[in-house]
Every structure is written in structure tokens, then in C-alpha cells.
VMD Tcl script that draws the C-alpha trace (Angstrom):
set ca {
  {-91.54 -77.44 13.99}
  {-92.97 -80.65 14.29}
  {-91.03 -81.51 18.02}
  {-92.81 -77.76 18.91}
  {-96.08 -79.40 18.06}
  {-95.50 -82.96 19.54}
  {-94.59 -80.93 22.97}
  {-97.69 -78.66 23.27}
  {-99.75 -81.90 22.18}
  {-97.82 -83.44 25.26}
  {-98.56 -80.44 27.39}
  {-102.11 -80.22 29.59}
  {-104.76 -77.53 28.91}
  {-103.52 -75.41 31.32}
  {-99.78 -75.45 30.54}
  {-101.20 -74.49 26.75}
  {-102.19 -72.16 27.73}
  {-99.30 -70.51 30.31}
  {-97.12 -71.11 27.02}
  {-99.73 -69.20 24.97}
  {-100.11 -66.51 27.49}
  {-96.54 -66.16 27.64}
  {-95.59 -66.33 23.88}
  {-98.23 -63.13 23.51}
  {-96.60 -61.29 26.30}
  {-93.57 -61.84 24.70}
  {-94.69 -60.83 21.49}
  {-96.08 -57.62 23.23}
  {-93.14 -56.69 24.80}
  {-91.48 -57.00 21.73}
  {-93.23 -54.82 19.74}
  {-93.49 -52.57 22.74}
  {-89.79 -52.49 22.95}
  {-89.84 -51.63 19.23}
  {-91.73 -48.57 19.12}
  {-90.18 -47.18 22.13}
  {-86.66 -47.52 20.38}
  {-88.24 -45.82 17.04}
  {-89.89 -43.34 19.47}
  {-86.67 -42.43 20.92}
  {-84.12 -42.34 17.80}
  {-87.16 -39.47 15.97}
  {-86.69 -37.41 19.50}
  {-82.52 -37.56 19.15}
  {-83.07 -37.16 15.25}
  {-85.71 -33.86 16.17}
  {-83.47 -32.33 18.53}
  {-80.52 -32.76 16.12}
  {-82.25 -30.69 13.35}
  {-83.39 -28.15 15.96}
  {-80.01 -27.52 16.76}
  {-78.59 -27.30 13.43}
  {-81.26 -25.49 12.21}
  {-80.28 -22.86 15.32}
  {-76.82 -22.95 14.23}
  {-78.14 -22.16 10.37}
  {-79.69 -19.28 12.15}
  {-76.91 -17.79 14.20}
  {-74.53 -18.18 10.54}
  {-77.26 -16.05 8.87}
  {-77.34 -13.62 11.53}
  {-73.46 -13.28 11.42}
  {-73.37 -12.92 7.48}
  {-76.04 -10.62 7.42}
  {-74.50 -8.10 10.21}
  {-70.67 -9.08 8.04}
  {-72.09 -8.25 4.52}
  {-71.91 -4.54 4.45}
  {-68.97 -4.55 6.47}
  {-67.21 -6.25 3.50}
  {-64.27 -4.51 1.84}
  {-65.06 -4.06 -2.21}
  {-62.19 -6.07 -2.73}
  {-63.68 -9.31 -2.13}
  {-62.31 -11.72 -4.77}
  {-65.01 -13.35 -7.26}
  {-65.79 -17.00 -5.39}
  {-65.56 -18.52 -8.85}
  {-61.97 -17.40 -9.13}
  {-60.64 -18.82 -5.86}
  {-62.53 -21.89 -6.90}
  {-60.78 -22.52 -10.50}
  {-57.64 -21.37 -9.13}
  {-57.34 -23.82 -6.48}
  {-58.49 -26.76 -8.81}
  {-55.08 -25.52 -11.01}
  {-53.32 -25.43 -8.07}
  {-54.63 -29.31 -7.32}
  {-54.25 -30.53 -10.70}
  {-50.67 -28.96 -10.76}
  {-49.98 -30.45 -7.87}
  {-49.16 -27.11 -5.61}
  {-51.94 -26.93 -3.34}
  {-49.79 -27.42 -0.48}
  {-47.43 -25.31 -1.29}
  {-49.41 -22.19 -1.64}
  {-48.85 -19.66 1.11}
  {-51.12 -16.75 0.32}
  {-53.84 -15.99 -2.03}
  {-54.31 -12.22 -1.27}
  {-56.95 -9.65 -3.64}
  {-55.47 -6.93 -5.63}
  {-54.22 -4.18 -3.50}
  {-56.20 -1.89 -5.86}
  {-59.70 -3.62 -4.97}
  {-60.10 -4.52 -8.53}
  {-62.80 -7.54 -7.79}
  {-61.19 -9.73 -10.10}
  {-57.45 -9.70 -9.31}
  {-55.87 -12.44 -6.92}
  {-52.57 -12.41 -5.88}
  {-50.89 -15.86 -5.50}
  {-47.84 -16.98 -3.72}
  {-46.54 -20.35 -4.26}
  {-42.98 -21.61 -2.34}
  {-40.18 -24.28 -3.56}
  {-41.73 -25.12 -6.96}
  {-40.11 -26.25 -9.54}
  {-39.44 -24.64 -13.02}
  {-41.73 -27.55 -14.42}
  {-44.11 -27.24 -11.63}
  {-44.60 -23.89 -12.01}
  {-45.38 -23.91 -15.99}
  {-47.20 -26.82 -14.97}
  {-49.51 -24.08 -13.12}
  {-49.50 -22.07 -15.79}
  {-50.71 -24.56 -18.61}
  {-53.50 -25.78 -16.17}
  {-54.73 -21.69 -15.66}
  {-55.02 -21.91 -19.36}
  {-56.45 -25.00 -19.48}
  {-60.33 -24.20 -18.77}
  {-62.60 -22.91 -21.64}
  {-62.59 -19.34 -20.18}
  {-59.03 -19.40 -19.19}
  {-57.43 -17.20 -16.14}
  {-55.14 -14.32 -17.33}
  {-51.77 -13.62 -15.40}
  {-51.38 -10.22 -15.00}
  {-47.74 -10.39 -13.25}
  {-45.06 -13.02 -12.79}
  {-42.32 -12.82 -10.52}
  {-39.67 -16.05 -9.80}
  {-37.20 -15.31 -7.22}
  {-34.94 -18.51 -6.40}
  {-34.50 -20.43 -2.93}
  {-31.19 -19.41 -1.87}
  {-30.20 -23.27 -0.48}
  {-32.17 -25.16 -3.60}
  {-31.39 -22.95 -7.11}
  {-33.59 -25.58 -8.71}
  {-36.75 -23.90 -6.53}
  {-38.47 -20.98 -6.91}
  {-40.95 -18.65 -4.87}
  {-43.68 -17.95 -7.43}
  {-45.44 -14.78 -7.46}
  {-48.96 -14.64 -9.70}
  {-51.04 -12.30 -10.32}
  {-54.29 -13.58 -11.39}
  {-56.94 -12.15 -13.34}
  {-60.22 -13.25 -14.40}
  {-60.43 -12.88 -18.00}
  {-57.22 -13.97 -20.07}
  {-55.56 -10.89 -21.21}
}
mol new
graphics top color blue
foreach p $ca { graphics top sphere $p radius 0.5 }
foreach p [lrange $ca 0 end-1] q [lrange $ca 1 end] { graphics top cylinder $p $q radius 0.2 }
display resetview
């Protein structure tokens, strides 16, 4: 600071102020630069809500002209959601190869297939359906072994909502 102050003091009245001049300009440009930067990131930001917001739309459209196309059968969201955190906490998730509704269209009926579990895995599964505080009823149970691994088992469930 003070080698800033000894030059300008060694600088002419003139040259002050050419350094002045051009410290503001500077500082103008700067700022300048600034707001045209802010000005430019709310116009990308804008035109990225727009278009969301017009994809929010068209997904409203489209549900409204599916809804009453839906079949009755349409599983209760809440059960697909408890039944895959079983799944996860039994560690099967990944093994699941259908979740289907009752052939009936009973609303709260979801068949379940699960491939190569385990005897443990699979009453693993079970003790996490009847885990929750409003546990999940199974309607129908069906093991049929792997015929290369007798240890694993294709595991048919049927699922209910309420615990039998």
C-alpha cells in the first residue's frame, strides 16, 4: 500500500489522473461484466423452467388422456412401495423378475416372482413382509427348485394387502 502511494506521489498531475481514469474504467467494466454474466445465467435459468414446466404439461396431458383407460386392476402404489423396501431389506431386489396384479383385478393382490433365492433368503422375505406395523399377507406360496443349483429356488408370492 504504501509503495502504491509513494508512486502516484511520484507521478505528475496528469499521469494521476490517466491512472485514475483508468482504475474507474476498470472498475466499470467490471461491474459491467458482472451484471451481464448474472443477466445471462437468469435467461438460461428462465428458459430451463419454461421447458420443464412444458414437459410438466405434456406428462399431465398424457395421464389425464391414460387415467380412464386404466384397467381396475391397478395395484395400490403403497403396496408396490412396501414390497419393494422387503425386497431391499431382504436383499432380493435384483432378483425379482415380475411383480404382476391379481389376475382377478382384486386392487390389492400382487403377484411376485423372485429367481435363485435361497431357502434363508426367501424366509428372509417373508419375516421382512411381516415386519411393518400393518404387515403384508401372503395369499399363495409356491417354491419350485433350480434344476442345476437344488439349494435355489424360484419363489412364487402372492401378496395381499392386509395380513390374512
Amino acid at each position: 500500500m504504501r509503495t502504491l502511494r509513494t508512486w502516484l506521489a511520484g507521478l505528475g498531475e496528469r499521469e494521476r489522473c490517466l491512472v485514475v481514469a483508468g482504475a474507474a474504467l476498470a472498475g466499470v467494466l467490471a461491474a459491467v461484466m458482472a451484471v451481464v454474466a448474472v443477466r445471462d445465467d437468469l435467461a438460461s435459468l428462465r428458459a430451463r423452467v419454461t421447458a420443464r414446466e412444458r414437459e410438466l404439461q405434456q406428462v399431465r396431458r398424457l395421464a389425464t388422456s391414460l387415467g380412464p383407460a386404466r384397467a381396475p386392476s391397478v395395484v395400490d402404489g403403497a403396496l408396490l412401495t412396501r414390497l419393494q423396501a422387503a425386497t431391499d431389506a431382504a436383499a432380493l431386489a435384483d432378483r425379482v423378475t415380475a411383480m404382476t396384479p391379481a389376475p382377478d383385478g382384486e386392487p390389492a393382490r400382487l403377484g411376485v416372482r423372485v429367481s435363485g433365492a435361497s431357502l434363508a433368503e426367501t424366509v428372509r422375505l417373508l419375516h421382512q413382509l411381516d415386519q411393518d406395523g400393518a404387515p403384508l399377507g401372503v395369499g399363495r406360496l409356491a417354491l419350485r427348485k433350480h434344476p442345476d443349483d437344488p439349494r435355489r429356488f424360484d419363489v412364487t408370492l402372492e401378496i395381499t394387502g392386509d395380513a390374512p
